[in-house]
C-alpha positions in Angstrom: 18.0 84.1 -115.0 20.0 81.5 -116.8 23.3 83.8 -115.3 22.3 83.5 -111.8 21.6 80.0 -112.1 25.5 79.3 -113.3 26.8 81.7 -110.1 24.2 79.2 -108.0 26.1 76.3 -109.4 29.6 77.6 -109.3 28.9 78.3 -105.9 27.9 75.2 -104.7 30.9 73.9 -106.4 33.2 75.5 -104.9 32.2 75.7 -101.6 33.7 72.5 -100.5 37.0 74.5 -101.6 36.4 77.6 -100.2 35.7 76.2 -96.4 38.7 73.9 -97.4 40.6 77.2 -97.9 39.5 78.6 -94.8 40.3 75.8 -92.3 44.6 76.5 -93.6 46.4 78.5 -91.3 47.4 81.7 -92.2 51.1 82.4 -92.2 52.6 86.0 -90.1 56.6 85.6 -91.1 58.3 88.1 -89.4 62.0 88.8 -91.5 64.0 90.7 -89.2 67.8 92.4 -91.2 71.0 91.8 -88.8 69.2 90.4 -85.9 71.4 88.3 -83.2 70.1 86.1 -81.1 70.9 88.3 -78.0 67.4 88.4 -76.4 66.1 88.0 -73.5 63.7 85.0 -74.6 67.7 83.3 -75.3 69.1 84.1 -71.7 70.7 87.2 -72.2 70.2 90.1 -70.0 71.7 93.0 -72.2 69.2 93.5 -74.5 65.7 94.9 -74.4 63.0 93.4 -76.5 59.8 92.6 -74.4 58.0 91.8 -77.8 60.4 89.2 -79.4 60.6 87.7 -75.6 56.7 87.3 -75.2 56.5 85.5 -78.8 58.9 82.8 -77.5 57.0 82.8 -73.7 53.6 81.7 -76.0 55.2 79.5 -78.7 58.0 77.6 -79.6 61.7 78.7 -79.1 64.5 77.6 -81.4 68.3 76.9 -79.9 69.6 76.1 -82.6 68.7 77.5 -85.7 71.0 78.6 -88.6 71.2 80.0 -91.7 73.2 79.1 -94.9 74.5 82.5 -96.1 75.7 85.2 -93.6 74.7 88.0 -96.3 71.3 89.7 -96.8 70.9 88.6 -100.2 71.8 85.2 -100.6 70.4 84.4 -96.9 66.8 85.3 -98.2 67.0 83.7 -101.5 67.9 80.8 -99.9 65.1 80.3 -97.5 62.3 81.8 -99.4 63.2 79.3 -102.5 64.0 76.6 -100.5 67.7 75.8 -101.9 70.7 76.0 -100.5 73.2 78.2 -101.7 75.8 77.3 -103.7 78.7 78.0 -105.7 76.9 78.8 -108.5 73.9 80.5 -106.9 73.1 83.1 -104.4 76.6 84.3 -104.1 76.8 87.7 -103.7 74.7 90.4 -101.7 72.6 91.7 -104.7 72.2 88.0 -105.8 68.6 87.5 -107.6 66.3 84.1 -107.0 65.0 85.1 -110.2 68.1 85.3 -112.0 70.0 82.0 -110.3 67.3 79.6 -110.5 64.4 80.8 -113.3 61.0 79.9 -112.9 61.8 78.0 -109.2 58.3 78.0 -107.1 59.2 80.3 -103.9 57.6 79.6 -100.5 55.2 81.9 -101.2 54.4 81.6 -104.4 53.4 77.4 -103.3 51.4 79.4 -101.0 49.5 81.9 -103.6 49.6 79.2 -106.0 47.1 77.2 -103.3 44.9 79.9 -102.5 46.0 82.0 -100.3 46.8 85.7 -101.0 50.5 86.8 -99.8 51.4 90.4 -99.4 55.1 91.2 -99.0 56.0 94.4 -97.1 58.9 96.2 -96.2 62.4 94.4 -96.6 61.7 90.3 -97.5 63.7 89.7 -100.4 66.7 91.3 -100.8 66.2 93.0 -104.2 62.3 94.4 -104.3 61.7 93.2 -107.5 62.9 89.5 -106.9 60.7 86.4 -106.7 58.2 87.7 -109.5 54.9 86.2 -109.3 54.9 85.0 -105.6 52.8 88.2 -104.3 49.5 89.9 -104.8 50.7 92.7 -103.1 54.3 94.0 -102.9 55.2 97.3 -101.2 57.9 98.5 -99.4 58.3 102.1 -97.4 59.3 104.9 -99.1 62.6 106.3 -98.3 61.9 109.1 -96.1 64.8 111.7 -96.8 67.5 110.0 -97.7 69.0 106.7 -98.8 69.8 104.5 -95.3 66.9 106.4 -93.8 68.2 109.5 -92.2 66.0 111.7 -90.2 68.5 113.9 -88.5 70.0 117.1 -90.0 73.2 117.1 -89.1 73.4 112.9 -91.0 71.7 114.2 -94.0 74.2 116.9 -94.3 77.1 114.6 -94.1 75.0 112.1 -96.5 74.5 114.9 -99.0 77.9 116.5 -98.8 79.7 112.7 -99.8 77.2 111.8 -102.5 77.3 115.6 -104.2 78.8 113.7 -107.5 75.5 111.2 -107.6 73.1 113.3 -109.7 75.9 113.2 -112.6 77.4 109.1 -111.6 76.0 107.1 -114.6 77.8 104.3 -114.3 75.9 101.0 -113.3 75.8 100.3 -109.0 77.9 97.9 -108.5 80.1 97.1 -105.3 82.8 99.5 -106.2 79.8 102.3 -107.2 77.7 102.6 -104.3 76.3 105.9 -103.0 78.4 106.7 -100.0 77.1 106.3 -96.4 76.7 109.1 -93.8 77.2 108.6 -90.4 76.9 104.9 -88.4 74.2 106.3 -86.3 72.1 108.7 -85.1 69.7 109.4 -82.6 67.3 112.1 -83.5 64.1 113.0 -81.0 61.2 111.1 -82.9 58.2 109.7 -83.6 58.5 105.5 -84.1 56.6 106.2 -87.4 59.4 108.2 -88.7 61.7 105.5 -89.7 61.2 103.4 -92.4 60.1 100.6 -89.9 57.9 102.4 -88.1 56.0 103.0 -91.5 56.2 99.6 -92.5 54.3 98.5 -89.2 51.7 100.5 -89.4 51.2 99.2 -93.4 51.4 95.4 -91.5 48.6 96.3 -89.4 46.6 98.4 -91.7 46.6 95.0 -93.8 45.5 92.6 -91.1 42.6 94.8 -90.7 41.8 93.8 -94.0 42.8 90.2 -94.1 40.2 89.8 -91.2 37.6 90.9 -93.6 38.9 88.2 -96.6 37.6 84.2 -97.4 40.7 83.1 -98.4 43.6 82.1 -95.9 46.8 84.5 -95.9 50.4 84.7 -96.4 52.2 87.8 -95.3 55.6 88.7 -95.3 56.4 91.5 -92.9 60.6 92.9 -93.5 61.9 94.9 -90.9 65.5 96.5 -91.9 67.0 97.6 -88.2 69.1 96.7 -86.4 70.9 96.7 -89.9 73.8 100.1 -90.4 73.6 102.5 -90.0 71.9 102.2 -86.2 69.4 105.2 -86.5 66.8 105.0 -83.8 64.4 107.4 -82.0 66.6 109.2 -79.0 64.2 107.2 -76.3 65.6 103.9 -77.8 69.0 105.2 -77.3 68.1 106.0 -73.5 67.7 102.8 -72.5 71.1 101.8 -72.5 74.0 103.5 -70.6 77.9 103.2 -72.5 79.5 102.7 -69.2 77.5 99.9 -68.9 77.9 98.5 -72.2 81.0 96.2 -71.8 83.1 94.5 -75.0 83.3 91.0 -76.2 85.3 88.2 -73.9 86.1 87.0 -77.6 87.5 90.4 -79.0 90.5 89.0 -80.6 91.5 86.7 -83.8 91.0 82.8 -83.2 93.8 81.4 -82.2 95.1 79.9 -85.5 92.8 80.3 -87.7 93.7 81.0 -91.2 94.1 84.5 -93.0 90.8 83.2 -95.0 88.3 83.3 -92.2 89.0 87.2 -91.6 87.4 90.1 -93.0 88.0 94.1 -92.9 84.4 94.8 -92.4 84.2 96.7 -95.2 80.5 97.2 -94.5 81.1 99.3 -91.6 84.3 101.0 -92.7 82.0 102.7 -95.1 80.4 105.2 -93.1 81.3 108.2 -92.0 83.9 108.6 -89.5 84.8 105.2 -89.1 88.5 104.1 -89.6 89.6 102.2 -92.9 92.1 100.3 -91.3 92.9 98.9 -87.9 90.8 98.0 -85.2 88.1 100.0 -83.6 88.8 102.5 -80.6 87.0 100.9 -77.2 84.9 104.2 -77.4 84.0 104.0 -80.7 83.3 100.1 -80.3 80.9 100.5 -77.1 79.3 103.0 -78.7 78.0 101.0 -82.0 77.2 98.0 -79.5 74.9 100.6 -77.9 73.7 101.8 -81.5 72.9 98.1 -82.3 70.8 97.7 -78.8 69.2 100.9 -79.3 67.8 99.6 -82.9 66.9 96.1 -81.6 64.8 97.6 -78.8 63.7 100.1 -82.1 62.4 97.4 -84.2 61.1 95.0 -81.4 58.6 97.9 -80.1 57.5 97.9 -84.1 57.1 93.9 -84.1 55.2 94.5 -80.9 52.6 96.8 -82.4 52.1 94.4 -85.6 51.3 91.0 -82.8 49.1 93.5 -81.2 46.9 94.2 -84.3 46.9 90.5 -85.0 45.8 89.7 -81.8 43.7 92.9 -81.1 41.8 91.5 -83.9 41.5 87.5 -83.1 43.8 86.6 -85.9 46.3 84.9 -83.8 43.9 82.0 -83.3 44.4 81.0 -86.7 47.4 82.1 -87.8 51.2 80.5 -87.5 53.5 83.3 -86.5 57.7 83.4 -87.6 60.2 85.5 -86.4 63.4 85.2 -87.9 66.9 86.8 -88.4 68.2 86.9 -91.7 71.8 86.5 -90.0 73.9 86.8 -87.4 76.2 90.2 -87.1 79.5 90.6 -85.0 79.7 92.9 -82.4 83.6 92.7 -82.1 83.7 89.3 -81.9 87.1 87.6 -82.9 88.2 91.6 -83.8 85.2 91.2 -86.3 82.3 93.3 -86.8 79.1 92.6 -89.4 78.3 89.5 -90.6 79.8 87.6 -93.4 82.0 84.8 -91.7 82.0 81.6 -91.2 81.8 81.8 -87.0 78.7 81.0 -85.6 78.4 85.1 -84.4 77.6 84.8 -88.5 75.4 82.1 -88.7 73.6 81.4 -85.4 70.2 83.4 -85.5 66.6 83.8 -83.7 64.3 81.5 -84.4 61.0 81.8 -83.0 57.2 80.6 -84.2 54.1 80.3 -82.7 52.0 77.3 -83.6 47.9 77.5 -83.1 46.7 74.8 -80.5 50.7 74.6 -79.3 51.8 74.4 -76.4 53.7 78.1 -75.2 57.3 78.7 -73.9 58.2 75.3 -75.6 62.2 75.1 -76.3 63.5 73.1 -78.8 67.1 72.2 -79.1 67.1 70.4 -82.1 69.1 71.5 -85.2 67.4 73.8 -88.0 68.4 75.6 -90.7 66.9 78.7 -93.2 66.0 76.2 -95.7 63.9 74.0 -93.2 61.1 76.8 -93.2 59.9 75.7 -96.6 59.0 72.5 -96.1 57.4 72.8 -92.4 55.3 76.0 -93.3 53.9 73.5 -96.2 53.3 70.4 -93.5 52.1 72.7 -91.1 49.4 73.9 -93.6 48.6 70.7 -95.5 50.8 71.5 -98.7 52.3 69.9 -100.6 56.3 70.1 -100.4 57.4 71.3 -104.2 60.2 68.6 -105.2 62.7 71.1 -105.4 63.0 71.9 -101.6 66.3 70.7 -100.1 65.7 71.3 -96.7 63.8 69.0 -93.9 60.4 69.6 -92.6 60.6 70.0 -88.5 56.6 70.1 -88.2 56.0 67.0 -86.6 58.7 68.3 -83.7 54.9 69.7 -82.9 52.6 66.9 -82.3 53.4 63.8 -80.3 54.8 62.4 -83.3 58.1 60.5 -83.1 60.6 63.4 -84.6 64.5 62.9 -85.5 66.2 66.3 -85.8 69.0 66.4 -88.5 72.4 65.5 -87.1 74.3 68.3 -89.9 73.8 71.8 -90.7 75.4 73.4 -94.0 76.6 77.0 -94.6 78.9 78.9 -97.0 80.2 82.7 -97.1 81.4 85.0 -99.3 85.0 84.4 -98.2 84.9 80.8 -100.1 84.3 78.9 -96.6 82.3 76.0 -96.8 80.9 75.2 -93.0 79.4 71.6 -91.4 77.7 72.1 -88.1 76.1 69.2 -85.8 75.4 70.1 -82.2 79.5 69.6 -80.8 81.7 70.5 -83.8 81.9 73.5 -86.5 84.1 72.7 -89.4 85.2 74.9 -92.2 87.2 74.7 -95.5 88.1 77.6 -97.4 88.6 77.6 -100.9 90.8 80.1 -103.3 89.5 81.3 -106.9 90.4 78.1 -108.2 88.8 75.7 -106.4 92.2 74.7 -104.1 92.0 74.2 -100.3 93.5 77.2 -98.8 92.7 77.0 -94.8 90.6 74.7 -92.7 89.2 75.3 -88.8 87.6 73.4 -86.4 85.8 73.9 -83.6 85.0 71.9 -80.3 81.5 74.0 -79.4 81.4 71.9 -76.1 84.7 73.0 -74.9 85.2 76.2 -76.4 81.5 77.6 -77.2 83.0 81.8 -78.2 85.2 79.9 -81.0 88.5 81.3 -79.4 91.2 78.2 -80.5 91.2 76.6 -83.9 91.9 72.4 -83.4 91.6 71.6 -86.8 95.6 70.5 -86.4 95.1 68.9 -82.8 95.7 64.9 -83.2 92.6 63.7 -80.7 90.4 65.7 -83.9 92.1 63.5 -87.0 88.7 61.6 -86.8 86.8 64.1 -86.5 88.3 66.5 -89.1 88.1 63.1 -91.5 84.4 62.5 -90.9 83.0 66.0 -90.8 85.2 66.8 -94.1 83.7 63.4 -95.9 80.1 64.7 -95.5 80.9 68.2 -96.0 82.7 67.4 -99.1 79.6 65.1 -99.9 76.6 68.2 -99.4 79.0 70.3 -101.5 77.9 67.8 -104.4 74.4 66.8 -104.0 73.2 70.6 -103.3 74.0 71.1 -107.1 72.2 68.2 -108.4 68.8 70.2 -107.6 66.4 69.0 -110.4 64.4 72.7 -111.6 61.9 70.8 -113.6 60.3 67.6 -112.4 60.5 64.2 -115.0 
């Protein structure tokens, strides 16, 4: 008796918290590898992705959104700790929150720590085991046959034949002892499910069934990999686009003037399978990755458009804020370049799209944003707290009818030492060497030359410009390291 008294009074102590708990929002952030914003929701006609497009036609649309680190990686251990990256953290692809910046409160780790249970699934952070103690549940899909997710015979042949030496390789994976890749795509005849992301959106959905069935408010992380390399899709993907159609980049050649430290080799694609090591790409060969690239975008948009169905199939949406997000840009041939890891916008410029309950649809905003901005507005929107350590700027009241100043700078670095400002008419980047020293500068006039094509950074009607943009660059380069980890 005196047991179920106490559950009595626990109860009715903590139902003020638990209908508290259940007025929050639940969070739907949708992580999606490689993703340009070359949708239609962004007024390009190449692409389809009916999905993506009819998120942004019932919630909020972003213009011009950014992240801070063109590389898998870094990129996501920026915005899920809320830091920017730096010098000394997230600097490499295989880069680990946990290892840069111990014991830092991720985004959703604020969010488990304030009742709500977060699930990760799928491809969030970079390195599975990363941000320790932010999930109840973390899972990610099985790989199928082989590493990179081949399905098709002929690929895992290849894959096999160039990796026979793995079983006896000891030595520790690093950049320079990576298994090999097999080819750059394929297009086997398919089931959606047989793909990595087809698995992990039927696990997404499977798990909203049972969120709808929980108290507590939720945070889940849904990671889809495509249209990351190699571009594997199902066949009927691959159908929807014809090559002759498919036409190159306007901006297919190096910048004029631009320094020898704002190139890459694309080493990421040169390392599959009947790709050249040197050189530039054959116009066949080109068109046909830009098709590869469609065919997963169209891939992965028909899996986002099954997990918004289960959320909505099942009333969820009412309550819940919806993300979509690229963790990147990626180059398509752009300046002669193709993946991501540069400091040109094709880099940096990604899709940003959320839907807010009891917001207004098909809203655009044109306002500057940027990967570390998430943090804090996911927090406002809820009725968090924002964790002192957070260096971006909450854009939540760019909702209401509140007055709302968007920032005037964005920051990003690469792994080629470039240090980028942004505001909405200039781009201006300084490139470092191993020692610190300025080796190359560029600038940018977005207004008069949107694709990047001429450098001005030398141009005397920019001196001012170059000065100013320099001066606060030079100024975020400082205070981003400053970042106190435990509060006095």
């Amino acid at each position: 008796m005196k047991s179920l008294v106490k559950r009595v009074v626990l109860l009715l102590f903590l139902l003020p918290f638990l209908a508290f708990a259940n007025d929050r929002p639940n969070i739907l952030l949708i992580y999606v590898d490689d993703l340009r914003p070359e949708l239609g929701c962004y007024g390009r006609s190449s692409i389809y992705s009916p999905h993506i497009d009819r998120l942004a036609l019932t919630g909020q649309l972003f213009t011009q959104a950014y992240v801070n680190y063109p590389v898998c990686g870094p990129s996501r251990a920026s915005l899920l700790s809320g830091l920017y990256p730096s010098r000394s953290r997230f600097i490499a692809w295989n880069c680990s929150q946990d290892r840069d910046v111990p014991g830092i409160v991720s985004l959703p780790m604020h969010f488990r720590n304030q009742g709500y249970y977060t699930i990760s699934l799928g491809k969030v952070y970079n390195n599975y085991e990363d941000g320790k103690g932010s999930w109840n549940e973390n899972w990610t899909s099985p790989t199928t046959t082989t590493k990179w997710d081949y399905q098709d015979r002929e690929s895992i042949r290849i894959f096999e034949a160039r990796n026979a030496d793995q079983k006896t390789n000891l030595r520790p994976r690093t950049n320079n002892n990576l298994p090999k890749r097999g080819p750059a795509w394929e297009r086997p005849d398919v089931a959606d499910v047989t793909y990595e992301d087809g698995i992990t959106a039927t696990r997404a959905v499977e798990k909203l069934q049972e969120m709808s069935n929980r108290q507590s408010p939720f945070f889940m992380a849904v990671g889809f990999k495509k249209p990351h390399l190699p571009f594997n899709a199902p066949d009927k993907y691959w159908r929807i686009y014809d090559t002759l159609q498919i036409t190159l980049p306007v901006n297919n050649t190096r910048p004029k003037d631009v320094p020898d430290a704002a190139m890459h080799n694309f080493s990421e694609l040169r390392s599959y399978d009947g790709i050249p090591q040197e050189g530039d790409l054959s116009p066949e060969l080109a068109m046909q990755l830009i098709r590869g690239y469609y065919a997963c975008v169209s891939y992965v948009d028909a899996q986002i458009g099954r997990v918004l169905d289960g959320l909505e199939g099942l009333g969820l949406e009412k309550n819940t804020i919806v993300v979509l997000v690229g963790d990147h840009g990626w180059q398509l041939g752009e300046h002669s370049l193709w993946c991501k890891h540069a400091n040109f916008k094709t880099s940096l410029h990604i899709p940003w799209i959320m839907r807010v309950p009891d917001q207004k649809g098909g809203q655009v905003f044109d306002g500057l944003v940027e990967a570390v901005d998430l943090y804090p507005t996911l927090c406002e929107l809820a009725g968090l707290s924002v964790p002192f350590h957070t260096q971006g700027k909450s854009f939540a009241k760019m909702f209401s009818q509140e007055s709302y100043k968007a920032k005037t700078h964005l920051f990003a670095r690469s792994n080629l030492n470039g240090e980028t400002i942004l505001n909405d008419r200039y781009s201006y980047t300084e490139f470092f060497d191993n020692k610190g020293q300025l080796s190359g500068r560029m600038l940018f006039d977005l207004r008069l030359d949107p694709d990047e094509t001429r450098n001005v950074v030398n141009d005397a009607k920019y001196i001012q410009v170059v000065q100013e943009m320099s001066a606060l660059l030079r100024r975020h380069m400082e205070e981003r390291d400053r970042v106190e980890l435990v509060k006095k």
